[in-house]
Every structure is written in structure tokens, then in C-alpha cells.
N, CA, C and O atoms as CSV, one atom per row, in Angstrom:
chain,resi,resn,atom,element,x,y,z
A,1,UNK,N,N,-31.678,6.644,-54.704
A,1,UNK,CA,C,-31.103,6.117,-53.517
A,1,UNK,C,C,-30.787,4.644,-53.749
A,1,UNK,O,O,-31.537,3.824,-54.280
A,2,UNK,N,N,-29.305,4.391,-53.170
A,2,UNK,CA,C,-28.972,3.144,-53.081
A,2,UNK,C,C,-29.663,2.073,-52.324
A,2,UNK,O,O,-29.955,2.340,-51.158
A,3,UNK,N,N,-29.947,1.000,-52.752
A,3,UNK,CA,C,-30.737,-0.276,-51.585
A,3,UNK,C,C,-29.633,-1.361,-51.159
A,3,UNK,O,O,-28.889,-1.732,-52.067
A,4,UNK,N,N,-29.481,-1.795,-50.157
A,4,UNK,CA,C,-28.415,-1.920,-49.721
A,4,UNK,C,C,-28.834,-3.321,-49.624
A,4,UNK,O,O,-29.960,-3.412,-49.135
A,5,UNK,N,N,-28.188,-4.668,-49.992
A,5,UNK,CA,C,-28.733,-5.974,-49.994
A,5,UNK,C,C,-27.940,-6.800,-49.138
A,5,UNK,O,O,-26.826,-6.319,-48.932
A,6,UNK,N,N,-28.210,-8.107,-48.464
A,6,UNK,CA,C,-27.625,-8.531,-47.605
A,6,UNK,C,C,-26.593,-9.310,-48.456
A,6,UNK,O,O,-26.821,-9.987,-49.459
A,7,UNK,N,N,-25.308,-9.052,-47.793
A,7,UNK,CA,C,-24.370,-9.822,-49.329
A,7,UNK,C,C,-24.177,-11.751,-49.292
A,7,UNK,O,O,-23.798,-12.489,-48.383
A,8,UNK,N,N,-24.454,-11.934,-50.151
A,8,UNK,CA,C,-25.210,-13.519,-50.889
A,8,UNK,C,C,-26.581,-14.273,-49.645
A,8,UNK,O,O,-26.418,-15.040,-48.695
A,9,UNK,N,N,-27.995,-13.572,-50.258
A,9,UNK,CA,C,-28.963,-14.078,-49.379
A,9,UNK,C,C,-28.854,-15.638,-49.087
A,9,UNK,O,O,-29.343,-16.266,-48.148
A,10,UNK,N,N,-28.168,-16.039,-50.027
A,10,UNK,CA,C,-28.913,-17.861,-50.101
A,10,UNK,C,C,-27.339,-18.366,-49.494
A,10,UNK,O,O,-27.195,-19.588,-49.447
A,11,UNK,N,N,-26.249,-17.579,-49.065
A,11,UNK,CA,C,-25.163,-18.719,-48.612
A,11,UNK,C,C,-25.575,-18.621,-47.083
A,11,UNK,O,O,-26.040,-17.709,-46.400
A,12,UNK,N,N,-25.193,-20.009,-46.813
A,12,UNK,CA,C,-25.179,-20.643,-45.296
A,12,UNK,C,C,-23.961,-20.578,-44.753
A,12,UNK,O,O,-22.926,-20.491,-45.414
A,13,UNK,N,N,-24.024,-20.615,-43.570
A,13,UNK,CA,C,-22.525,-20.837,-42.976
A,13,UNK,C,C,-22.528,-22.345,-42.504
A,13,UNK,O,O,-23.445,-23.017,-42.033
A,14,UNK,N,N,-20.939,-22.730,-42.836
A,14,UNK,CA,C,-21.022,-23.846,-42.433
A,14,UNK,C,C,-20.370,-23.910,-40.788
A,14,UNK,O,O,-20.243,-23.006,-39.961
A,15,UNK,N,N,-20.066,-25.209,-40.723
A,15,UNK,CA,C,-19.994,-24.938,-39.044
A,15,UNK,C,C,-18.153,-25.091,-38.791
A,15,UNK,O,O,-17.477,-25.511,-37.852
A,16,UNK,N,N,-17.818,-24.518,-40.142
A,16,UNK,CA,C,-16.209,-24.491,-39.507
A,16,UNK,C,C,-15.973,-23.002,-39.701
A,16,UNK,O,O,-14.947,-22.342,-39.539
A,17,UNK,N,N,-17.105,-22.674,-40.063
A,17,UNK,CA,C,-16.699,-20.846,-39.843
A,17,UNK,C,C,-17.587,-20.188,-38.747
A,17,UNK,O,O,-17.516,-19.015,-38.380
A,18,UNK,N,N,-18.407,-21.117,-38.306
A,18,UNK,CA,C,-19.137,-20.467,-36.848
A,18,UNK,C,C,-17.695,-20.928,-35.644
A,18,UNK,O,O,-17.418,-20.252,-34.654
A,19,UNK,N,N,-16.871,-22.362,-36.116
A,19,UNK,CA,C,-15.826,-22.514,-35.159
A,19,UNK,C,C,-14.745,-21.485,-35.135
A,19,UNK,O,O,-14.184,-21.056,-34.127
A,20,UNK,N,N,-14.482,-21.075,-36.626
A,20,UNK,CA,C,-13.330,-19.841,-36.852
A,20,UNK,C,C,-13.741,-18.783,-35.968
A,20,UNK,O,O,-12.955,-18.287,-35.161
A,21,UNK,N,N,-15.047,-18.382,-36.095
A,21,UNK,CA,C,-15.763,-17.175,-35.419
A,21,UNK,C,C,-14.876,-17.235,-33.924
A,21,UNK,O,O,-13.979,-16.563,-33.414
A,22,UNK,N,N,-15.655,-18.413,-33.556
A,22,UNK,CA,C,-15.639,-18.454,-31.903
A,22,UNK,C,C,-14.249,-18.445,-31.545
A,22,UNK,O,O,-13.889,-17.760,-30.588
A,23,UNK,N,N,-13.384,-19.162,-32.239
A,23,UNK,CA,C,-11.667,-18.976,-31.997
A,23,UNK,C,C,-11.592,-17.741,-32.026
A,23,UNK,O,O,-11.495,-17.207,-30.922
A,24,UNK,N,N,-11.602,-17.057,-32.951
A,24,UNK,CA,C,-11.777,-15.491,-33.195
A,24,UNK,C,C,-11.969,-14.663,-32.221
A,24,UNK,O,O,-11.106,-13.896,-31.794
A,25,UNK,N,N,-13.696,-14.809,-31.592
A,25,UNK,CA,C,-13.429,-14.276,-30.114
A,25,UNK,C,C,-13.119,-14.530,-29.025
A,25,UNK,O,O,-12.951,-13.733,-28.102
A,26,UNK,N,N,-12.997,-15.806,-29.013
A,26,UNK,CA,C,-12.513,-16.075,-27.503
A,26,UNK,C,C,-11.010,-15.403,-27.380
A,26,UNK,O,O,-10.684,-14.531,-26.575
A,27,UNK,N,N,-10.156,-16.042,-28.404
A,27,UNK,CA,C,-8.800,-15.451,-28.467
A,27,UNK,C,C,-8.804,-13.859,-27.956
A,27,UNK,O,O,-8.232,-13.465,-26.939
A,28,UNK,N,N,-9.663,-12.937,-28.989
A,28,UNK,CA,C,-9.739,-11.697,-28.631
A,28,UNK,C,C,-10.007,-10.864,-26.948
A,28,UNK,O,O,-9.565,-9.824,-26.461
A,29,UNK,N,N,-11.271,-12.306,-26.276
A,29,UNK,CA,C,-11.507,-11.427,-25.353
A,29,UNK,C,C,-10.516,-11.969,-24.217
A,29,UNK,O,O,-10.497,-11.499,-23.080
A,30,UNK,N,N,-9.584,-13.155,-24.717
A,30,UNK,CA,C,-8.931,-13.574,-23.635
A,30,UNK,C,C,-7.580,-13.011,-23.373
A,30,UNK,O,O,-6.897,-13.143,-22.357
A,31,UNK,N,N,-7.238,-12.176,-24.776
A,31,UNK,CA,C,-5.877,-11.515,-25.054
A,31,UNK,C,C,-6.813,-10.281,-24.122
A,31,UNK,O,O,-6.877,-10.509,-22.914
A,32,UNK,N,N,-7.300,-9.413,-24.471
A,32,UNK,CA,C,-8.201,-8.298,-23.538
A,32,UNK,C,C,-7.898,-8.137,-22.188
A,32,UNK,O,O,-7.593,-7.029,-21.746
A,33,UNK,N,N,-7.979,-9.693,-21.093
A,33,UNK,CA,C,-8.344,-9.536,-20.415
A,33,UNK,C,C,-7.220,-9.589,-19.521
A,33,UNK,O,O,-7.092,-8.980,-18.459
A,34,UNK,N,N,-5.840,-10.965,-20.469
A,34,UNK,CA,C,-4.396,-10.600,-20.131
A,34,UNK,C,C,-3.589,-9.084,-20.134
A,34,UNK,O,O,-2.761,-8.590,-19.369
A,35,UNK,N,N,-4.078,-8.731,-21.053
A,35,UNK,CA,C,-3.570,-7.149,-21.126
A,35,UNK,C,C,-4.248,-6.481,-20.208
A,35,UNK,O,O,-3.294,-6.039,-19.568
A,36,UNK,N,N,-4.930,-6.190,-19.817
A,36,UNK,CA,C,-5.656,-5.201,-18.089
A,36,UNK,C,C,-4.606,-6.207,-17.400
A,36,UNK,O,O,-3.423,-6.009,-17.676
A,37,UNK,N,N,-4.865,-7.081,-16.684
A,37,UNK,CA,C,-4.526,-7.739,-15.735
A,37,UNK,C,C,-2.567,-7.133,-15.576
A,37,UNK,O,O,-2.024,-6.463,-14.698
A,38,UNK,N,N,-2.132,-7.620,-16.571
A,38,UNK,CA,C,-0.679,-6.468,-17.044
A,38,UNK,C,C,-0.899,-5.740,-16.300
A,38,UNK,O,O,-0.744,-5.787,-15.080
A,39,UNK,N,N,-1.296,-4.959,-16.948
A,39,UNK,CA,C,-1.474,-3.318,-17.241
A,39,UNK,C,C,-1.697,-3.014,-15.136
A,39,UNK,O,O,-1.037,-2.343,-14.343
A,40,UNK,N,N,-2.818,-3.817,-14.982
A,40,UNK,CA,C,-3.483,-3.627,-13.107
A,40,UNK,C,C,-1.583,-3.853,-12.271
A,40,UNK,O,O,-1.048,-3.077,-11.480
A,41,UNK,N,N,-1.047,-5.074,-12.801
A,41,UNK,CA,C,0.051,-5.280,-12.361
A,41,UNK,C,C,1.169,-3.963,-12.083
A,41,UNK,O,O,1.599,-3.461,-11.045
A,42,UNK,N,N,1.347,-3.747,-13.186
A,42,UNK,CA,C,2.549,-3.168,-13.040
A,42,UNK,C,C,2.069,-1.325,-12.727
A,42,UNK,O,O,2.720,-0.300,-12.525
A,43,UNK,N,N,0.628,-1.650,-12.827
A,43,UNK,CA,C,0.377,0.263,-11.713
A,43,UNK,C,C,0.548,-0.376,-10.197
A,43,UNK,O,O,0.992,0.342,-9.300
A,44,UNK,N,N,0.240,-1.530,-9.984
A,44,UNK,CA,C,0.446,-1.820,-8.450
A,44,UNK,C,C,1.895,-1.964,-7.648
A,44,UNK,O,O,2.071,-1.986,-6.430
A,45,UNK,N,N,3.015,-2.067,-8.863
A,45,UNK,CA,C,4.252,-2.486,-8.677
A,45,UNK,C,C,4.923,-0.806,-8.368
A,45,UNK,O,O,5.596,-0.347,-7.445
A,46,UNK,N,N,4.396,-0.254,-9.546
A,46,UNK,CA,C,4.675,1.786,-9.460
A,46,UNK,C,C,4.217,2.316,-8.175
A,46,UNK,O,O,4.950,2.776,-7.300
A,47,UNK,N,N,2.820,2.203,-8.131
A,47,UNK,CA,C,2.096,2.311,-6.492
A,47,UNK,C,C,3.430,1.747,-5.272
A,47,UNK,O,O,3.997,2.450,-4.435
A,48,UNK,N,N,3.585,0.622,-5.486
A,48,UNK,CA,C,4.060,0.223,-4.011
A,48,UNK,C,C,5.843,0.487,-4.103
A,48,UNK,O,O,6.483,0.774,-3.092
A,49,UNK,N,N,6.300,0.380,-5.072
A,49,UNK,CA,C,7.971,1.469,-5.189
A,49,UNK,C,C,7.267,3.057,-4.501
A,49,UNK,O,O,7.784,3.360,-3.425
A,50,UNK,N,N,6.419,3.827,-4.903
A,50,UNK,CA,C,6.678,4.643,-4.732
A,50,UNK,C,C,6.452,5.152,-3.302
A,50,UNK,O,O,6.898,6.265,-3.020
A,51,UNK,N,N,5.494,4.104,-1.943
A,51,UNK,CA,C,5.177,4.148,-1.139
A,51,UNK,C,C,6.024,3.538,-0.514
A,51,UNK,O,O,6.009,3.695,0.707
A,52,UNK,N,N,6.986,2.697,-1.068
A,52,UNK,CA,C,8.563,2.032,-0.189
A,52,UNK,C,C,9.676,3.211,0.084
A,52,UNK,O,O,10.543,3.343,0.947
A,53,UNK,N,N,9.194,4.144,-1.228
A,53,UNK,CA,C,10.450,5.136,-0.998
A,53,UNK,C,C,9.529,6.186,0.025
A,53,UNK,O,O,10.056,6.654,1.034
A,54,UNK,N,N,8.502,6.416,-0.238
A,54,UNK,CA,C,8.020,7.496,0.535
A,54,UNK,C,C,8.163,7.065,1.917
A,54,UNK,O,O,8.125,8.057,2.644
A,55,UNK,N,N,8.360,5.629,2.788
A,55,UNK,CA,C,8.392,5.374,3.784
A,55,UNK,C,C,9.829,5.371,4.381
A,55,UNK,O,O,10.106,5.592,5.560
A,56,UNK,N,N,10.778,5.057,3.280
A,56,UNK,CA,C,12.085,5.291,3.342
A,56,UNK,C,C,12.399,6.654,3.815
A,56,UNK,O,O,12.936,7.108,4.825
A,57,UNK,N,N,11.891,7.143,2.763
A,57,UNK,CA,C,12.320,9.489,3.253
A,57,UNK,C,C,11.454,9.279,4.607
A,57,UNK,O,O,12.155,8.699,5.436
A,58,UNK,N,N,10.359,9.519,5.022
A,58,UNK,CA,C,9.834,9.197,6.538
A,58,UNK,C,C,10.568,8.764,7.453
A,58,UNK,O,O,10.961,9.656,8.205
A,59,UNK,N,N,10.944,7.657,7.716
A,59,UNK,CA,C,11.968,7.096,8.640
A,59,UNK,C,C,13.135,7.723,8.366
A,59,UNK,O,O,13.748,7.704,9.433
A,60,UNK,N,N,13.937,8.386,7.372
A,60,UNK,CA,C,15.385,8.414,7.613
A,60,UNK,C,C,15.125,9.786,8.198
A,60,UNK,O,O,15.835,10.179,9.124
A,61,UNK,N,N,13.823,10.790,7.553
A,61,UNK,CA,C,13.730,12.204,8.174
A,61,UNK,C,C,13.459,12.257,9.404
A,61,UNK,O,O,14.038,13.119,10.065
A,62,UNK,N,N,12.358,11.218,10.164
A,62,UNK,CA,C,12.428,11.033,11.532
A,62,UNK,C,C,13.430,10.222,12.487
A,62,UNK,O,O,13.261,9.967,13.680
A,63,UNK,N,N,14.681,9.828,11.543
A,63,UNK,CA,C,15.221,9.355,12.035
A,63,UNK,C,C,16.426,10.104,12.782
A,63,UNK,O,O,17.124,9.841,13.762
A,64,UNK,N,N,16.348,11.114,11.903
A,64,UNK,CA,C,17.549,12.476,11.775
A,64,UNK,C,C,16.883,13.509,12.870
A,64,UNK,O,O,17.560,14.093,13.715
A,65,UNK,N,N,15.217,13.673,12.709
A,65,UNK,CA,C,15.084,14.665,13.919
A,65,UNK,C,C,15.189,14.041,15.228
A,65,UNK,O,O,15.588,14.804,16.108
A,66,UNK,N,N,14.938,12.868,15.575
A,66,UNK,CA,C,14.728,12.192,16.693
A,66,UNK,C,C,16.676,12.292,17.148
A,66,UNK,O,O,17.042,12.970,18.109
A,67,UNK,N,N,17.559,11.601,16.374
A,67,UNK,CA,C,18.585,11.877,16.849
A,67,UNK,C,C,19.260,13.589,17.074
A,67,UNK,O,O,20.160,13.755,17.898
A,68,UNK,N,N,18.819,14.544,16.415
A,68,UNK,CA,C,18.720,15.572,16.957
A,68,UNK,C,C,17.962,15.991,18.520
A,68,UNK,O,O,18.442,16.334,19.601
A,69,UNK,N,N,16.431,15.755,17.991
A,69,UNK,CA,C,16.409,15.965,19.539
A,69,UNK,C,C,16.976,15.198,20.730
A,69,UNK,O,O,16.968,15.729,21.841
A,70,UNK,N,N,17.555,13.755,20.515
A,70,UNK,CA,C,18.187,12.823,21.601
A,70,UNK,C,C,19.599,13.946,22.107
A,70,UNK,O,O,19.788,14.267,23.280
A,71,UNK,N,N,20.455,14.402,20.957
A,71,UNK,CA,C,20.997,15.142,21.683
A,71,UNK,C,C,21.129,16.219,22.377
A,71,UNK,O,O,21.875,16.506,23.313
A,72,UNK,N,N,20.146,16.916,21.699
A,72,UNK,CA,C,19.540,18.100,22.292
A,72,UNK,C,C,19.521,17.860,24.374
A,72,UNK,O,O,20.147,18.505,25.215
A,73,UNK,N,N,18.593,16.753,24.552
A,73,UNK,CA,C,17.636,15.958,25.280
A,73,UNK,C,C,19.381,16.247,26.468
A,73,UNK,O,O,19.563,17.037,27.395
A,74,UNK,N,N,20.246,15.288,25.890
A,74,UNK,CA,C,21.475,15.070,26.762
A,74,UNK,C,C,21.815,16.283,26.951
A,74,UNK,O,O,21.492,16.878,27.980
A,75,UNK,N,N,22.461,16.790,26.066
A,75,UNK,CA,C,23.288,18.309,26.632
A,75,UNK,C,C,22.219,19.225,27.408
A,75,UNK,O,O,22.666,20.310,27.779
A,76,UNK,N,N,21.141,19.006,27.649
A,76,UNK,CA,C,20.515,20.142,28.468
A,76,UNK,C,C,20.342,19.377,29.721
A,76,UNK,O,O,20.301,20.114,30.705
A,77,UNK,N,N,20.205,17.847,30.029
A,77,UNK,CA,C,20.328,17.116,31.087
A,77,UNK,C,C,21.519,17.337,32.053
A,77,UNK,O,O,21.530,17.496,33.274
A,78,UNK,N,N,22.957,17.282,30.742
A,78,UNK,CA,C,24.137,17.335,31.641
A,78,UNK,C,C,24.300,18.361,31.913
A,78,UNK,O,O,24.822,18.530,33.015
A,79,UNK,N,N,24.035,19.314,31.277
A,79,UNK,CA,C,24.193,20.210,31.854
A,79,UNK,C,C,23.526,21.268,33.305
A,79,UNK,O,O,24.087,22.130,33.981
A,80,UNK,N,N,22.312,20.786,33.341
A,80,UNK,CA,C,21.623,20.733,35.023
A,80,UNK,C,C,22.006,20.068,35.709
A,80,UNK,O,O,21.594,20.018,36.868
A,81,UNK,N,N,23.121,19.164,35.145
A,81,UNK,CA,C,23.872,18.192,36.215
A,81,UNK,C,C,22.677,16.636,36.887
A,81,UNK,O,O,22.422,16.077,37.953
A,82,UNK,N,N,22.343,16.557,35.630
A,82,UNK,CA,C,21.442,14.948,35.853
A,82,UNK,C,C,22.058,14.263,34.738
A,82,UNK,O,O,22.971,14.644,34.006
A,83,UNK,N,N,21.364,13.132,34.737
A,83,UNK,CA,C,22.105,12.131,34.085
A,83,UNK,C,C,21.413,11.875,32.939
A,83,UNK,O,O,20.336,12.472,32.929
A,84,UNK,N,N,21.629,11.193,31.937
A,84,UNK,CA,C,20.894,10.985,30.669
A,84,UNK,C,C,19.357,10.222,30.841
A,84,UNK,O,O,18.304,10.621,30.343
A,85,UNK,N,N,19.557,8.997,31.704
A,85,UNK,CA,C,18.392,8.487,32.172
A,85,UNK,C,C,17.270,9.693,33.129
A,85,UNK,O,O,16.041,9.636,33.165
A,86,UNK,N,N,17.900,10.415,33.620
A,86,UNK,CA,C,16.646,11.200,34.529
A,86,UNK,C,C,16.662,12.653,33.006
A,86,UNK,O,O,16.326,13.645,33.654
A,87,UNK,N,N,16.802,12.989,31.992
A,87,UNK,CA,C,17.270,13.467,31.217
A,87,UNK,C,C,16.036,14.262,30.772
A,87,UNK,O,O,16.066,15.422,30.361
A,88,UNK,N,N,14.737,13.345,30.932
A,88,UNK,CA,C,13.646,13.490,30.501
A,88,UNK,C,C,12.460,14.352,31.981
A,88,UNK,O,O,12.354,13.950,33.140
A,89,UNK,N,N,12.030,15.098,31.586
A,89,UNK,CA,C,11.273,15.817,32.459
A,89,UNK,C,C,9.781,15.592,32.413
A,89,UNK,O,O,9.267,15.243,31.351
A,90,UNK,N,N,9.062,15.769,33.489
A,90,UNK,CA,C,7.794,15.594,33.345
A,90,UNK,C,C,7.270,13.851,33.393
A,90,UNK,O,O,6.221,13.559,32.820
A,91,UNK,N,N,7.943,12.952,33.987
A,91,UNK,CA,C,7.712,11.705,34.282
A,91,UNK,C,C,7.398,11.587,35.684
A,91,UNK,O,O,7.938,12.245,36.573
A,92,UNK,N,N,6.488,10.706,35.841
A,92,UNK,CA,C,6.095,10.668,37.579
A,92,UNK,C,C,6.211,9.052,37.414
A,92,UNK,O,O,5.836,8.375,36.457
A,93,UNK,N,N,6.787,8.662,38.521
A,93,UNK,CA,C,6.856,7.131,38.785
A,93,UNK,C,C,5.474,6.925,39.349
A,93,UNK,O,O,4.995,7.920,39.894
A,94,UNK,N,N,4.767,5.877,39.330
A,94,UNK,CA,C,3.336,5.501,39.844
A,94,UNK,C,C,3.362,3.893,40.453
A,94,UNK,O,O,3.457,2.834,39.832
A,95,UNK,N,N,3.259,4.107,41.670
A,95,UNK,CA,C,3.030,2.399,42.750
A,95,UNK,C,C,1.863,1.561,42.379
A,95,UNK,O,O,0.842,1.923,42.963
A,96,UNK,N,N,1.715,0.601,41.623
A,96,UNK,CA,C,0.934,-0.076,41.784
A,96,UNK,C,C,0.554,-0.884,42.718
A,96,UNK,O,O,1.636,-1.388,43.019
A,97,UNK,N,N,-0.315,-1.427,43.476
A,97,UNK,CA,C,-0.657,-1.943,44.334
A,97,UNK,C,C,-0.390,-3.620,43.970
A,97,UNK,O,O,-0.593,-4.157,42.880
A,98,UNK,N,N,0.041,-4.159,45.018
A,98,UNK,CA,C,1.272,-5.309,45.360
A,98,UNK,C,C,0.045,-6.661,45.006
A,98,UNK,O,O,0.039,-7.501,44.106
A,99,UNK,N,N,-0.872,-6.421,46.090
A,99,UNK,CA,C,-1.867,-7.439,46.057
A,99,UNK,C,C,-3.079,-7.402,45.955
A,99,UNK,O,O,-2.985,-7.006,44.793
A,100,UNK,N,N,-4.067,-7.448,46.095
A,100,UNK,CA,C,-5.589,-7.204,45.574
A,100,UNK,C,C,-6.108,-6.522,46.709
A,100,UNK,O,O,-7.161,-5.989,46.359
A,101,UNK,N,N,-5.893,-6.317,47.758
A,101,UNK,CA,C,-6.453,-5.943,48.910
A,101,UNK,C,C,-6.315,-4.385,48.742
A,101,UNK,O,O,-7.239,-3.667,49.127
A,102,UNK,N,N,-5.124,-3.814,48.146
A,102,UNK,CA,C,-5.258,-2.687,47.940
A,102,UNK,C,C,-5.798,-1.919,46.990
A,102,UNK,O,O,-5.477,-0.733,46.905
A,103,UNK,N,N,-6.790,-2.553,46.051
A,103,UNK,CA,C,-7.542,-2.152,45.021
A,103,UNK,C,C,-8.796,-1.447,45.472
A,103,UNK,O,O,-9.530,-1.938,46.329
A,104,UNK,N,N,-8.998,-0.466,44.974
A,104,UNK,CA,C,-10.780,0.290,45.298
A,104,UNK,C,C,-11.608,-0.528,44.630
A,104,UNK,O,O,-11.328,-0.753,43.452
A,105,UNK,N,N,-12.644,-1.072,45.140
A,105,UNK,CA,C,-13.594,-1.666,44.728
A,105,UNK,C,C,-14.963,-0.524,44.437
A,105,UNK,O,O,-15.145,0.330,45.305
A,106,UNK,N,N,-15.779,-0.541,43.363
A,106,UNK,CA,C,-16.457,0.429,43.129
A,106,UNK,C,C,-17.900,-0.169,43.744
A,106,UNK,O,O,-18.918,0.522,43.713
């Protein structure tokens, strides 16, 4: 079996290769951390295109049934012979009381 030795026991490091080191990683973990940050970017840019268009189809599809039912709404008005404003069924007008005197006090 091979013995595996530490390669040159007796060299030292000097202190412009503990500085190389540290350039070494800092560079590394600072390139790292630009690349996510990227990377977080442009899924948030995909995310929010794709929730601009999904809100786009929403509104133009409710935009299309609503003007369907608006006309719907008219031709069955005029045709009971009311007007577009009374057009709508099932509304009750409600009096509010003018001045405080006519309020129920509990």
C-alpha cells in the first residue's frame, strides 16, 4: 500500500499566496452570488409577463361577456317597453332618513 505524504512538508506559504487565495475566493463567491441574483431576476421578469398577459386575456374575456350581457340586458328591456336605465330588475330604491330624528336608537 501506497503512503500518501503531504506534498513539500517544510514549504511555507508566503503571504502573497494566502492574498492570491483570498482574491481567488472572494472573486468566486462574489461572481456566485451575481449569477443567482440574474438568474432570481429574470424568473421574476417571466413570472410577471406572464401574469400581465394572463390579466390581459381576463379583462378582454370579461370584457366581451359583460358587453354581451349589456346587450342582452337592453333588448329584453326594450322590448317590455322600459327604458335602458330601468333595464335592470330586482332594484328597490331605499329612503334614507333626512335628519337624525328619524334614526332608531337601540
Amino acid at each position: 500500500m501506497e503512503v500518501h505524504h503531504p506534498h513539500h512538508p517544510t514549504h511555507k506559504k508566503k503571504w502573497s499566496e494566502y492574498i492570491l487565495e483570498f482574491f481567488l475566493l472572494f472573486t468566486a463567491v462574489t461572481l456566485g452570488f451575481f449569477a443567482e441574483n440574474l438568474r432570481e431576476h429574470q424568473v421574476e421578469i417571466q413570472k410577471t409577463k406572464k401574469s400581465l398577459n394572463t390579466l390581459y386575456l381576463n379583462i378582454q374575456k370579461d370584457s366581451i361577456s359583460n358587453s354581451y350581457a349589456n346587450f342582452t340586458n337592453r333588448n329584453l328591456s326594450f322590448l317590455n317597453g322600459g327604458s335602458c336605465i330601468h333595464g335592470i330588475r330586482g332594484t328597490e330604491t331605499v329612503d334614507f332618513p333626512v335628519n337624525g330624528s328619524d334614526l332608531d336608537v337601540f
